[in-house]
N, C-alpha and C positions, 0 to 999 in steps of 0.2 A: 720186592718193589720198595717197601718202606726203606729197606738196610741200605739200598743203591740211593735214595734221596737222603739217606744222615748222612751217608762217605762222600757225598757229592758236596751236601753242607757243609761238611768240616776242611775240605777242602780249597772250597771258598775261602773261608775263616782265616786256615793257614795263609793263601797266597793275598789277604790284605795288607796279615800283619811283616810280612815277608818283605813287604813292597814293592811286589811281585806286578809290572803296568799295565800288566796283562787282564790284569783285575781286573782295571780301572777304567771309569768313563773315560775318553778321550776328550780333552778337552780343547779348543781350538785357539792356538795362539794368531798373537795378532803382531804386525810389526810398528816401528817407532813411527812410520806414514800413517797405521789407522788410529795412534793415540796420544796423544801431545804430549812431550814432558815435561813431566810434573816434576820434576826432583829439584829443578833452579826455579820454580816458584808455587811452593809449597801453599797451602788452603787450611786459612788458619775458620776450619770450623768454628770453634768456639767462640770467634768472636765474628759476628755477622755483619756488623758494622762497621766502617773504616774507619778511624780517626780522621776530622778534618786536619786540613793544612793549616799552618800559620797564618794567619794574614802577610802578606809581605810591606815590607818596612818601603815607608814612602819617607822620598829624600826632595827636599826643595833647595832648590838651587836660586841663587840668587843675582843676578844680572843687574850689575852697577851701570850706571847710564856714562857715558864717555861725553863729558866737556871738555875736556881740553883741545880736543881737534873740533868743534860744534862750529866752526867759521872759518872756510881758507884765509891765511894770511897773504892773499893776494892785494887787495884793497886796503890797508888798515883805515881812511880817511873813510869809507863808504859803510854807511849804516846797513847792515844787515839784522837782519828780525826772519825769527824762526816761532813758526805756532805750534803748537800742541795741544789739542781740544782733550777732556776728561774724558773717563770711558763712560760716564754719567750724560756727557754732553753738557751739562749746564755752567762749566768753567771751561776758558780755555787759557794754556800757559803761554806767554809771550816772551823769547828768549832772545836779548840784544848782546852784542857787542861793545857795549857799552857800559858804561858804571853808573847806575843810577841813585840809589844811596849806598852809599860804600860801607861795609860793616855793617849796617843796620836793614830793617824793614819796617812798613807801618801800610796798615790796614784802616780803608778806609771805607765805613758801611753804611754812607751817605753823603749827600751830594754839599750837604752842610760841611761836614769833618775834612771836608778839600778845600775850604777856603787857607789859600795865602798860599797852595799846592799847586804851581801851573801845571802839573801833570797830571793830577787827578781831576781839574775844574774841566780841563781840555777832555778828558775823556768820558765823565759823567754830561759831557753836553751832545754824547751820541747816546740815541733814544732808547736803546736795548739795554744798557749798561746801567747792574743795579748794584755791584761792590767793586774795589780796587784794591790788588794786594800787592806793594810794592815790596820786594826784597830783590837788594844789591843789582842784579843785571837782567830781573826778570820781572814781569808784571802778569799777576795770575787777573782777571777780567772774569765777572759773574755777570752773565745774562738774566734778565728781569721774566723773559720768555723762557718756558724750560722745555715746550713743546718744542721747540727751533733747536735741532742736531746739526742742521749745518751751519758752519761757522765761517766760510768761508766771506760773506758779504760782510760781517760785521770785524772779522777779521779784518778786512781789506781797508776796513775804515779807521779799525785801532792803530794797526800796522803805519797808515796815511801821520795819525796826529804824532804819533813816537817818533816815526822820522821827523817834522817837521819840527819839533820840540827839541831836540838834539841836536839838529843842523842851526836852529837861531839863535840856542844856548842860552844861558841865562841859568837860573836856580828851577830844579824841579820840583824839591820836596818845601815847605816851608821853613822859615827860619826858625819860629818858634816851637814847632816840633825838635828841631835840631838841639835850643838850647836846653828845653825843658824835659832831657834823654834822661831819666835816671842811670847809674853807675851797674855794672853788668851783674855788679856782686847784690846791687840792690833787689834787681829783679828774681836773683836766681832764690835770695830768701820768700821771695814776696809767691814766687810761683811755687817755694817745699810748701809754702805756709797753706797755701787754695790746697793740693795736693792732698794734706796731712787732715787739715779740717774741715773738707767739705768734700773733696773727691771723690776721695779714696773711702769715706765712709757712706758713699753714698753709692756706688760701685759693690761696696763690700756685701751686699746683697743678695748679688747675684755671683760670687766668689769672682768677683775683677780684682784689677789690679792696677794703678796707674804710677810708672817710676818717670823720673825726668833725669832723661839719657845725656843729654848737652845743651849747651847756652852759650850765642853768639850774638856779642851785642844783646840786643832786645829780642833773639831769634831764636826759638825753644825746639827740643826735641824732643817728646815721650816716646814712652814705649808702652801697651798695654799687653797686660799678661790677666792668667787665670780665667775665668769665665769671658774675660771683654776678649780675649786672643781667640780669633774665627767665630766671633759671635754676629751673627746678620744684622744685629741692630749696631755693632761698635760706631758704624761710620757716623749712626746717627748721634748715638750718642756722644761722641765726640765733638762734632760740631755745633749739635743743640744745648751740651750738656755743661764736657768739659772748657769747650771754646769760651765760657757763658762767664765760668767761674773762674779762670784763670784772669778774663778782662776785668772781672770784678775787682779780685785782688789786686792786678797791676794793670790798670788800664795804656800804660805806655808801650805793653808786649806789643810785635807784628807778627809774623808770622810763627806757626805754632804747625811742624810739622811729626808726623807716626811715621816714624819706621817699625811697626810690629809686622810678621810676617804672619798675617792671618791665615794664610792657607796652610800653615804647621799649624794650629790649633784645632783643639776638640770639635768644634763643629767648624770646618772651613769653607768659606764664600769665597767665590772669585768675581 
Protein backbone atom coordinates (compact mmCIF):
# COMPACT_ATOMS: atom_id res chain seq x y z
CA UNK A 1 0.00 0.00 0.00
CA UNK A 2 2.76 2.51 1.06
CA UNK A 3 4.85 1.62 -2.37
CA UNK A 4 1.38 2.33 -4.66
CA UNK A 5 1.08 5.98 -2.75
CA UNK A 6 5.07 6.85 -3.36
CA UNK A 7 4.59 5.65 -7.54
CA UNK A 8 1.50 7.57 -7.37
CA UNK A 9 3.38 10.51 -5.72
CA UNK A 10 6.22 10.61 -8.05
CA UNK A 11 4.01 10.58 -10.62
CA UNK A 12 2.23 13.41 -9.81
CA UNK A 13 5.54 15.26 -9.44
CA UNK A 14 6.64 14.10 -12.91
CA UNK A 15 3.27 15.25 -14.87
CA UNK A 16 3.66 18.92 -13.12
CA UNK A 17 7.01 19.50 -14.16
CA UNK A 18 6.17 18.01 -17.69
CA UNK A 19 3.30 20.48 -17.97
CA UNK A 20 1.36 17.81 -18.42
CA UNK A 21 -2.94 19.98 -18.01
CA UNK A 22 -3.98 17.05 -16.95
CA UNK A 23 -2.33 17.95 -13.73
CA UNK A 24 -3.71 20.91 -13.31
CA UNK A 25 -6.64 22.82 -11.82
CA UNK A 26 -8.75 24.00 -14.59
CA UNK A 27 -9.18 27.15 -14.47
CA UNK A 28 -12.00 29.12 -16.03
CA UNK A 29 -11.49 31.62 -18.73
CA UNK A 30 -13.46 34.45 -19.18
CA UNK A 31 -14.04 36.49 -22.56
CA UNK A 32 -13.16 40.36 -23.52
CA UNK A 33 -17.47 40.84 -22.59
CA UNK A 34 -16.71 39.70 -18.81
CA UNK A 35 -13.52 42.05 -18.57
CA UNK A 36 -12.73 45.48 -19.73
CA UNK A 37 -9.66 46.26 -21.53
CA UNK A 38 -7.17 47.18 -19.76
CA UNK A 39 -4.23 47.42 -22.30
CA UNK A 40 -5.40 51.07 -23.83
CA UNK A 41 -5.65 52.40 -20.28
CA UNK A 42 -3.36 51.07 -18.09
CA UNK A 43 -3.69 51.73 -13.84
CA UNK A 44 -0.88 53.58 -12.85
CA UNK A 45 -0.95 52.08 -9.08
CA UNK A 46 1.63 53.95 -7.73
CA UNK A 47 0.38 56.95 -8.08
CA UNK A 48 -3.26 57.14 -6.58
CA UNK A 49 -3.63 60.66 -7.23
CA UNK A 50 -4.29 62.34 -10.46
CA UNK A 51 -2.59 65.39 -11.25
CA UNK A 52 -4.82 68.34 -11.48
CA UNK A 53 -5.42 70.15 -14.71
CA UNK A 54 -4.18 73.50 -15.59
CA UNK A 55 -6.14 76.28 -15.03
CA UNK A 56 -7.24 77.25 -18.43
CA UNK A 57 -6.05 80.59 -19.85
CA UNK A 58 -8.62 83.23 -19.79
CA UNK A 59 -8.74 85.69 -22.87
CA UNK A 60 -10.48 89.13 -22.56
CA UNK A 61 -11.62 90.38 -25.54
CA UNK A 62 -12.12 93.88 -25.85
CA UNK A 63 -15.12 95.52 -27.66
CA UNK A 64 -14.55 99.23 -28.99
CA UNK A 65 -17.71 101.24 -28.96
CA UNK A 66 -18.64 102.27 -32.93
CA UNK A 67 -19.06 106.23 -33.14
CA UNK A 68 -18.79 106.83 -36.32
CA UNK A 69 -22.16 105.57 -37.50
CA UNK A 70 -23.81 106.64 -33.50
CA UNK A 71 -26.31 109.11 -35.81
CA UNK A 72 -28.09 108.45 -39.31
CA UNK A 73 -26.99 111.17 -41.46
CA UNK A 74 -30.50 111.65 -42.55
CA UNK A 75 -31.20 115.01 -40.65
CA UNK A 76 -27.78 116.80 -40.36
CA UNK A 77 -29.81 120.27 -39.08
CA UNK A 78 -31.75 118.06 -36.30
CA UNK A 79 -30.25 117.72 -32.85
CA UNK A 80 -30.00 114.26 -31.98
CA UNK A 81 -28.91 113.07 -28.28
CA UNK A 82 -28.39 109.64 -27.27
CA UNK A 83 -28.14 108.48 -23.19
CA UNK A 84 -26.29 106.18 -21.62
CA UNK A 85 -26.77 105.76 -17.88
CA UNK A 86 -23.46 103.96 -15.80
CA UNK A 87 -23.73 100.61 -14.84
CA UNK A 88 -23.36 102.27 -11.29
CA UNK A 89 -26.55 104.39 -12.07
CA UNK A 90 -25.24 107.51 -10.66
CA UNK A 91 -23.90 109.10 -14.09
CA UNK A 92 -25.40 109.12 -17.19
CA UNK A 93 -23.54 109.83 -20.63
CA UNK A 94 -25.14 112.26 -22.98
CA UNK A 95 -24.03 111.84 -26.54
CA UNK A 96 -24.87 114.76 -29.25
CA UNK A 97 -24.26 115.47 -32.77
CA UNK A 98 -22.87 118.24 -32.05
CA UNK A 99 -19.49 119.85 -31.21
CA UNK A 100 -19.52 121.18 -27.92
CA UNK A 101 -16.15 122.13 -26.99
CA UNK A 102 -14.04 121.07 -29.70
CA UNK A 103 -10.61 119.67 -28.64
CA UNK A 104 -11.09 120.14 -25.17
CA UNK A 105 -13.21 119.22 -21.89
CA UNK A 106 -13.88 120.80 -18.61
CA UNK A 107 -15.57 119.64 -15.50
CA UNK A 108 -17.57 121.34 -13.68
CA UNK A 109 -18.29 120.29 -9.57
CA UNK A 110 -20.46 123.07 -8.70
CA UNK A 111 -22.93 125.24 -9.63
CA UNK A 112 -20.49 128.07 -8.83
CA UNK A 113 -17.67 126.79 -11.44
CA UNK A 114 -20.64 127.28 -14.34
CA UNK A 115 -20.82 130.77 -14.19
CA UNK A 116 -20.27 132.70 -17.54
CA UNK A 117 -21.09 128.59 -18.94
CA UNK A 118 -24.66 128.87 -20.46
CA UNK A 119 -24.49 125.14 -20.63
CA UNK A 120 -23.61 124.25 -17.34
CA UNK A 121 -25.88 127.26 -15.52
CA UNK A 122 -28.82 125.72 -17.84
CA UNK A 123 -28.37 122.50 -16.40
CA UNK A 124 -27.36 122.78 -12.71
CA UNK A 125 -30.88 124.77 -12.50
CA UNK A 126 -32.46 120.99 -12.87
CA UNK A 127 -32.80 119.90 -9.12
CA UNK A 128 -31.06 116.31 -9.50
CA UNK A 129 -27.99 117.45 -11.01
CA UNK A 130 -24.87 117.55 -8.73
CA UNK A 131 -21.49 117.56 -11.54
CA UNK A 132 -21.03 118.50 -15.34
CA UNK A 133 -18.54 116.89 -17.39
CA UNK A 134 -18.21 118.45 -20.69
CA UNK A 135 -15.98 116.88 -23.29
CA UNK A 136 -16.12 117.72 -27.09
CA UNK A 137 -19.62 116.19 -28.27
CA UNK A 138 -20.63 114.66 -25.04
CA UNK A 139 -21.87 115.72 -21.56
CA UNK A 140 -21.46 112.95 -18.73
CA UNK A 141 -24.40 114.51 -15.96
CA UNK A 142 -23.94 113.32 -12.00
CA UNK A 143 -27.01 112.86 -10.06
CA UNK A 144 -27.11 114.29 -6.43
CA UNK A 145 -29.67 111.18 -5.85
CA UNK A 146 -27.73 108.00 -6.05
CA UNK A 147 -30.71 105.93 -4.87
CA UNK A 148 -32.69 107.02 -8.33
CA UNK A 149 -31.56 104.21 -11.26
CA UNK A 150 -33.79 105.51 -13.43
CA UNK A 151 -32.82 108.04 -15.50
CA UNK A 152 -35.10 108.31 -17.79
CA UNK A 153 -37.24 111.51 -16.23
CA UNK A 154 -34.13 113.42 -15.53
CA UNK A 155 -32.79 112.36 -18.78
CA UNK A 156 -35.77 113.75 -20.47
CA UNK A 157 -35.05 117.01 -18.98
CA UNK A 158 -31.27 117.25 -19.74
CA UNK A 159 -31.90 116.02 -23.24
CA UNK A 160 -34.95 119.27 -23.19
CA UNK A 161 -32.04 122.06 -22.05
CA UNK A 162 -29.15 120.60 -24.90
CA UNK A 163 -31.66 120.84 -27.45
CA UNK A 164 -32.80 123.99 -26.66
CA UNK A 165 -29.21 125.50 -26.19
CA UNK A 166 -27.92 124.35 -29.56
CA UNK A 167 -30.94 125.35 -31.54
CA UNK A 168 -30.64 129.25 -29.97
CA UNK A 169 -26.78 129.07 -30.22
CA UNK A 170 -24.81 131.43 -28.79
CA UNK A 171 -21.42 130.39 -26.79
CA UNK A 172 -21.69 127.33 -24.44
CA UNK A 173 -18.54 126.96 -22.47
CA UNK A 174 -17.20 130.27 -21.05
CA UNK A 175 -14.81 132.61 -22.52
CA UNK A 176 -12.65 132.72 -19.93
CA UNK A 177 -12.09 129.28 -19.49
CA UNK A 178 -11.26 129.25 -23.24
CA UNK A 179 -8.54 131.85 -22.89
CA UNK A 180 -6.94 130.81 -19.64
CA UNK A 181 -6.43 126.91 -21.56
CA UNK A 182 -2.91 126.16 -20.58
CA UNK A 183 -0.74 124.71 -23.70
CA UNK A 184 -1.13 120.67 -24.11
CA UNK A 185 2.45 120.25 -23.40
CA UNK A 186 1.82 122.34 -20.21
CA UNK A 187 -0.48 120.00 -18.85
CA UNK A 188 1.10 116.87 -19.81
CA UNK A 189 4.29 118.01 -17.49
CA UNK A 190 2.06 119.11 -14.82
CA UNK A 191 0.02 115.65 -14.82
CA UNK A 192 4.10 113.29 -14.98
CA UNK A 193 4.71 115.69 -12.12
CA UNK A 194 1.05 114.53 -9.72
CA UNK A 195 1.97 111.18 -11.10
CA UNK A 196 5.68 110.89 -10.09
CA UNK A 197 5.16 112.71 -6.70
CA UNK A 198 2.22 112.00 -5.11
CA UNK A 199 0.63 109.14 -7.08
CA UNK A 200 2.44 106.82 -7.75
CA UNK A 201 3.96 106.84 -4.26
CA UNK A 202 1.08 106.72 -2.77
CA UNK A 203 -0.32 103.60 -4.86
CA UNK A 204 3.12 102.07 -4.29
CA UNK A 205 1.81 100.46 -1.27
CA UNK A 206 -0.32 98.32 -2.33
CA UNK A 207 2.08 97.42 -5.59
CA UNK A 208 -0.12 99.98 -8.14
CA UNK A 209 0.92 101.59 -10.69
CA UNK A 210 -0.35 104.64 -12.44
CA UNK A 211 1.16 105.43 -16.35
CA UNK A 212 -0.43 108.28 -18.46
CA UNK A 213 -1.28 106.73 -21.70
CA UNK A 214 -2.37 109.95 -23.70
CA UNK A 215 -3.33 113.73 -23.68
CA UNK A 216 -5.73 115.70 -25.81
CA UNK A 217 -6.01 119.10 -25.27
CA UNK A 218 -6.75 119.17 -21.58
CA UNK A 219 -8.06 115.36 -21.79
CA UNK A 220 -5.99 112.56 -20.10
CA UNK A 221 -5.80 109.10 -20.25
CA UNK A 222 -4.18 106.55 -17.54
CA UNK A 223 -3.81 103.34 -17.41
CA UNK A 224 -3.51 101.43 -13.94
CA UNK A 225 -1.32 98.39 -13.60
CA UNK A 226 0.11 96.23 -10.68
CA UNK A 227 -2.02 95.93 -7.66
CA UNK A 228 -4.60 98.98 -8.75
CA UNK A 229 -5.30 96.39 -12.13
CA UNK A 230 -8.68 94.35 -10.97
CA UNK A 231 -8.45 95.77 -7.60
CA UNK A 232 -12.26 96.46 -6.05
CA UNK A 233 -11.36 99.50 -4.70
CA UNK A 234 -9.36 101.11 -8.19
CA UNK A 235 -12.65 102.83 -9.02
CA UNK A 236 -12.73 104.33 -5.83
CA UNK A 237 -9.54 105.23 -5.79
CA UNK A 238 -9.29 106.88 -8.80
CA UNK A 239 -11.91 109.12 -8.45
CA UNK A 240 -11.46 109.91 -4.65
CA UNK A 241 -7.73 109.58 -5.02
CA UNK A 242 -6.11 110.04 -8.23
CA UNK A 243 -8.97 112.56 -9.71
CA UNK A 244 -8.04 114.60 -6.33
CA UNK A 245 -4.40 115.00 -7.23
CA UNK A 246 -4.24 115.34 -10.61
CA UNK A 247 -6.78 118.80 -10.20
CA UNK A 248 -4.33 119.69 -7.56
CA UNK A 249 -1.49 119.80 -9.86
CA UNK A 250 -3.41 121.10 -12.97
CA UNK A 251 -6.63 122.43 -11.98
CA UNK A 252 -7.35 123.31 -15.93
CA UNK A 253 -7.51 119.17 -16.64
CA UNK A 254 -11.36 118.03 -17.90
CA UNK A 255 -11.89 114.88 -18.33
CA UNK A 256 -9.54 112.24 -17.10
CA UNK A 257 -10.43 108.83 -18.50
CA UNK A 258 -8.88 104.59 -17.52
CA UNK A 259 -8.75 102.49 -20.09
CA UNK A 260 -7.08 99.64 -17.64
CA UNK A 261 -8.82 96.31 -18.39
CA UNK A 262 -9.50 95.24 -14.84
CA UNK A 263 -11.05 92.15 -15.56
CA UNK A 264 -7.16 90.75 -16.93
CA UNK A 265 -5.88 91.63 -13.51
CA UNK A 266 -5.02 89.71 -10.33
CA UNK A 267 -8.25 89.97 -8.58
CA UNK A 268 -10.89 91.11 -11.26
CA UNK A 269 -14.31 93.01 -10.60
CA UNK A 270 -16.83 93.42 -13.20
Amino acid sequence: MIKEIIVSFFKTVKNIFSGNSASREEVPTTTSEDTPNTSTAPVEEDAPFSKPEPPAMRRVIRVSADTENLFPPDDPDKVLIKAQPSNTGDQCLFMLNRTLFEGHSWWYPTFENAEGSSLAERLFSLDDVETVLVHEATVTVTRKDKSILDWKPLGMEVGTVLRELLEEGGPLISQKIRDEMPSQDDIQQGIQKAINEEVNPGVAGHGGLITLQKIKGNTITIKMGGGCQGCSSADFTLKQGIHGSFRKFVPQIGAIFDETDHAAGMNPYF
